[in-house]
C-alpha angles and dihedrals in degrees: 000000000000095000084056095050086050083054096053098039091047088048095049089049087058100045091044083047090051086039097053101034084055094055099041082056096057087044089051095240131144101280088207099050084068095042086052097047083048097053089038081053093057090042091070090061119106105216101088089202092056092044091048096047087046098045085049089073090062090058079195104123086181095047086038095050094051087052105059089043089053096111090059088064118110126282086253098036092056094044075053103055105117090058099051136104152195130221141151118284145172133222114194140164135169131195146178104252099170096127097020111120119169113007125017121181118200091198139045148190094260105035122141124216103245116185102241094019105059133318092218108108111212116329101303135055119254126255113289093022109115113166135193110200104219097164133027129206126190127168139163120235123188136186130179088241120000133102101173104103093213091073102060111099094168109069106145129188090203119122108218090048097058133087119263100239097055088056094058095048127097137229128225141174131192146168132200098351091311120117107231115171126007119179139167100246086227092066094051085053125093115234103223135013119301106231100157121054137002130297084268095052079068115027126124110279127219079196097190094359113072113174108232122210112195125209135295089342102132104255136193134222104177128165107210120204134197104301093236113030120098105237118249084344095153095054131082094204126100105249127214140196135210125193117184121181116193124195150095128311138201113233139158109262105217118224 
């Protein structure tokens, strides 16, 4: 009997999604933007079995993802949720990283977003900015002089042409004290040279399990390296590293 009232709840999601994605083409809205208020929608029921058989008609981990932490949204951003939509989206820094041993953060508390350098202001996302990491995307730069991020043009994923030590560092993300993501930095490399799609073609998956940062809650994205060894120490060159999260974010569609 339960399994048939899944079935039937799950059926009706996907006719009212069809219905109303049918109907906010016709009325020329973001079909998105009502996939993502249903699914918000499921996300509020309490029978996990009910909310996962209905989620599984979307087949979006990242749109999936923003709508069962909906709750976690802002006081403003949730009073706000049938204007709200979801669309793809980039994070992305990039840092100078040459003398830098333990504990490197790529962000800070007083950062400043910098076209070219890295589009996260400060250390948090703004109100209304909700973002599931789907991909990830790390790679090592380097230049005989230089320390301004925005001059490395040769910033490479591949294994083999980056330093050891980068390889043997870790990534990590966290919010608000929580560990979210830790991952050796050699399996988010490529192993060889991508000659056929964009960095995104190629980039790390989460595949299900998209990592979601809420709004304007202070986040970390640090690269650790080996306690004791001295970062980059037997080169003379000036190192770089570039961190690039794609997946979906929350915004206000304007009407």
């Amino acid at each position: 009997m339960k399994s048939k009232i899944i079935l039937f709840v799950a059926m009706f999601a996907f006719i009212g999604s069809v219905a109303l994605s049918a109907n906010a083409a016709y009325r020329g809205d973001n079909v998105t933007s009502v996939k993502f208020a249903l699914v918000a929608g499921v996300s509020a029921v309490a029978n996990s079995s009910v909310k996962a058989g209905v989620l599984g008609f979307f087949g979006n981990p990242g749109l999936d993802a923003l709508a069962r932490n909906s709750a976690r949204f802002g006081n403003k951003t949730r009073e706000q949720s049938g204007n709200l939509v979801a669309y793809d989206y980039t994070l992305y820094v990039r840092r100078d990283i040459t003398v830098k041993n333990g504990v490197f953060r790529m962000i800070e508390a007083d950062s400043i977003k910098t076209k070219g350098i890295s589009n996260i202001d400060k250390n948090r996302l703004p109100e209304g900015d909700n973002f599931a990491i789907e991909k990830i995307w790390i790679a090592e730069g380097n230049h005989a002089t230089t320390l301004d991020p925005k001059n490395i043009t040769n910033y490479t994923n591949v294994m083999s042409s980056v330093q050891a030590e980068f390889r043997q560092a870790e990534l990590v993300i966290t919010q608000d004290t929580k560990e979210l993501l830790r991952l050796p930095v050699s399996s988010i490399l490529a192993g060889g040279a991508n000659t056929t799609g964009s960095k995104k073609d190629v980039a790390y998956s989460l595949e299900n399990n998209p990592v979601v940062l809420i709004e304007n809650v202070p986040f970390e994205i640090n690269i650790e390296f080996p306690a004791a060894q001295g970062a980059f120490s037997a080169s003379a060159l000036k190192f770089h590293a570039e961190v690039e999260l794609f997946g979906k974010k929350t915004g206000r569609k304007f009407v």
